[in-house]
N, C-alpha and C positions, 0 to 999 in steps of 0.2 A: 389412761388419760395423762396428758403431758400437761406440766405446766410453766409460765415464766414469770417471771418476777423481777422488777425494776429497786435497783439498792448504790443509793448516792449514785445517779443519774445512769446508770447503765443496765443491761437487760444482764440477764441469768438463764439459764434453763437451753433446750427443755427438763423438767423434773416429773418425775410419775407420782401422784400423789404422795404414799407413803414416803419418799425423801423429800416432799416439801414438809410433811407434819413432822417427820424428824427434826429439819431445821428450823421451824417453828419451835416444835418443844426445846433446842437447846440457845435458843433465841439469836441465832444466825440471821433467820430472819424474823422482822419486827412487826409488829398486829398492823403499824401503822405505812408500813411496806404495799406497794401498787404491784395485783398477781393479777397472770391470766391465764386462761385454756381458750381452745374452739370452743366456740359454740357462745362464749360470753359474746355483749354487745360492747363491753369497754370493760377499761383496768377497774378495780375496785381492791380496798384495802382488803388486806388479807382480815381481820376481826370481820369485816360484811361477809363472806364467805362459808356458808354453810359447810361446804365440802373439804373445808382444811380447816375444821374448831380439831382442838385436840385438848385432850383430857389435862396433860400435863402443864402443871403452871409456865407460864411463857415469862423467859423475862425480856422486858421490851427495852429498846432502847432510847427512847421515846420520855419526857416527863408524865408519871401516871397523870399529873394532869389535864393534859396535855389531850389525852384520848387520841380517838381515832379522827375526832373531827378535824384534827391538821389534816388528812387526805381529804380534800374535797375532791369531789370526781370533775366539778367545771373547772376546778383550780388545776388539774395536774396536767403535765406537759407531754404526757403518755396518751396513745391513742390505740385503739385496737384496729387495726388493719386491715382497711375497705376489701384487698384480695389476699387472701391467707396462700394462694398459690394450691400447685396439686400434691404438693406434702403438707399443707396443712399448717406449716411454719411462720407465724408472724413475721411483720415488715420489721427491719430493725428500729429501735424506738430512738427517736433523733428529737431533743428539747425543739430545735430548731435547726435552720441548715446556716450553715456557718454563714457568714458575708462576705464579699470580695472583700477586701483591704483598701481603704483608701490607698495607701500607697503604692499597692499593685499598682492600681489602675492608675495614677500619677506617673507611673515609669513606664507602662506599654506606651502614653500616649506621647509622653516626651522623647522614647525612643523612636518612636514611628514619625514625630516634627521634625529630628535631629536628625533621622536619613533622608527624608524627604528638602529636607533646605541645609545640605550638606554642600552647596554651594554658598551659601552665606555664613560662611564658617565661623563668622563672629559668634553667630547666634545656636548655628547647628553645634559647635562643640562643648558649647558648657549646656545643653539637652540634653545632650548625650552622654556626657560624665554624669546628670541628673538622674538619667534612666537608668543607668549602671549600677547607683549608689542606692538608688531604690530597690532597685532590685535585690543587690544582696542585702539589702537591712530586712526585707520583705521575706525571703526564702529565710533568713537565720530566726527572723523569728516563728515561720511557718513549722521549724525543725525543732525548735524547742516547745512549743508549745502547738501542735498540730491540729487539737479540736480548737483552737479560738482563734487560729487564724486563715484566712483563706486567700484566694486568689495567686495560689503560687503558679498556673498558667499562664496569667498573665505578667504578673512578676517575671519568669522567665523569659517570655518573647519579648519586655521590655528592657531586659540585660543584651539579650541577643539584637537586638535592633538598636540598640546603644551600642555596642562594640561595632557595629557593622558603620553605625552612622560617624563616629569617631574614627574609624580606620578612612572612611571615603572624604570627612573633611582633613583627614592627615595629607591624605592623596592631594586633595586639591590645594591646599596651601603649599606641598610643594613642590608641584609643577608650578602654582604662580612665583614662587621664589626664584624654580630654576631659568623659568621665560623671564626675569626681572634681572637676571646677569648676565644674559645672551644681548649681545651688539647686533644693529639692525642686518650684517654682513651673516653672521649664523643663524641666524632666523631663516633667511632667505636660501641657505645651504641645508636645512632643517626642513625650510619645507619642500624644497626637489628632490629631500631623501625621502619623503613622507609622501610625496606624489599629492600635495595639496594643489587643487585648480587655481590659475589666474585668477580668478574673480575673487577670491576667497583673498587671496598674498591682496591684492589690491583692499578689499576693506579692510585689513590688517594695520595696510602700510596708513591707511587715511586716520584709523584710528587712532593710531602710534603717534603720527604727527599731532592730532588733535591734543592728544596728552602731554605733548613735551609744548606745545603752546602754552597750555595752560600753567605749567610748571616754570615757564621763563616770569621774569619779573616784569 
């Protein structure tokens, strides 16, 4: 019979009896310790357990105080395992599943704004430094501390949609810079290299005028 045993939030085993009462007797593990096998319906402290008392004094780690009633079985965060699979091996024991990161999810979404309005570069460019900046504050602390933090998925595709969204409003601000020092004479030699349509050089030119109108005093 194998068995597992949960000690400062993490699972153990399997262990075959006799080296669980070993570590029992040299107080490895504690009476007030959550163990399991097939065949139980949930964790239960190691003192409820019939099949692991052991002769030798145990020393607990626990205040004799204290007892065993600190494990309450509705109080612990251990479950036994609705499908034990065709080896028989418990689910791993998980307090809880981690939660995305607010911050992740602040940087996928402002990366995914800042390529999407990468034409309005006012606004697409500091989204996009946003997302970038989340990003790696998100992954550095996903790496230091990886059971309490999550959402490094999405962290990542909102680094990556922030470089992409900042490299497209880079683009666009300057081609508008370079179209902003070309004379209405290169424009027009610009666009018979570019094979733009008439129709097209005409709402150019109307629009061109429109704006140096309004620019006159």
């Amino acid at each position: 019979m194998n068995w597992y045993y949960a000690k400062n939030g993490t699972q153990q085993g399997p262990l075959p009896t006799e080296d669980m009462k070993d570590r029992i007797a040299m107080g490895e593990i504690s009476q007030t310790d959550l163990a399991w096998c097939e065949g139980m319906g949930d964790w239960l402290p190691v003192s409820e357990i019939p099949q692991l008392k052991v002769e030798a004094p145990v020393r607990s780690e626990e205040p004799a105080s204290a007892g065993p009633s600190l494990a309450k079985r509705e109080d612990s965060p251990y479950r036994a395992p609705s499908a034990a699979g065709t080896s028989g091996m418990p689910a791993t024991v998980v307090p809880g599943q981690v939660p995305a990161q607010g911050l992740a999810i602040a940087s996928l979404v402002c990366g995914i704004l800042g390529l999407v309005g990468c034409c309005i570069w006012p606004i697409s460019g500091p989204l996009a430094i946003v997302a970038i900046v989340l990003g790696f504050v998100t992954l550095s602390k996903a790496k230091s501390n990886p059971g309490a933090v999550g959402g490094k998925g999405m962290a990542k595709a909102g680094l990556i949609l922030g470089f992409l969204g900042l490299l497209a409003t880079a683009l666009i601000v300057a081609v508008g810079v370079w179209f902003s020092t070309m004379t209405p004479e290169d424009m027009e030699r610009n666009f018979e290299k570019w094979g733009v349509p008439e129709a097209q050089r005409q709402e150019f030119r109307e629009k061109l005028e429109a704006e140096q109108l309004k620019q006159q005093p």
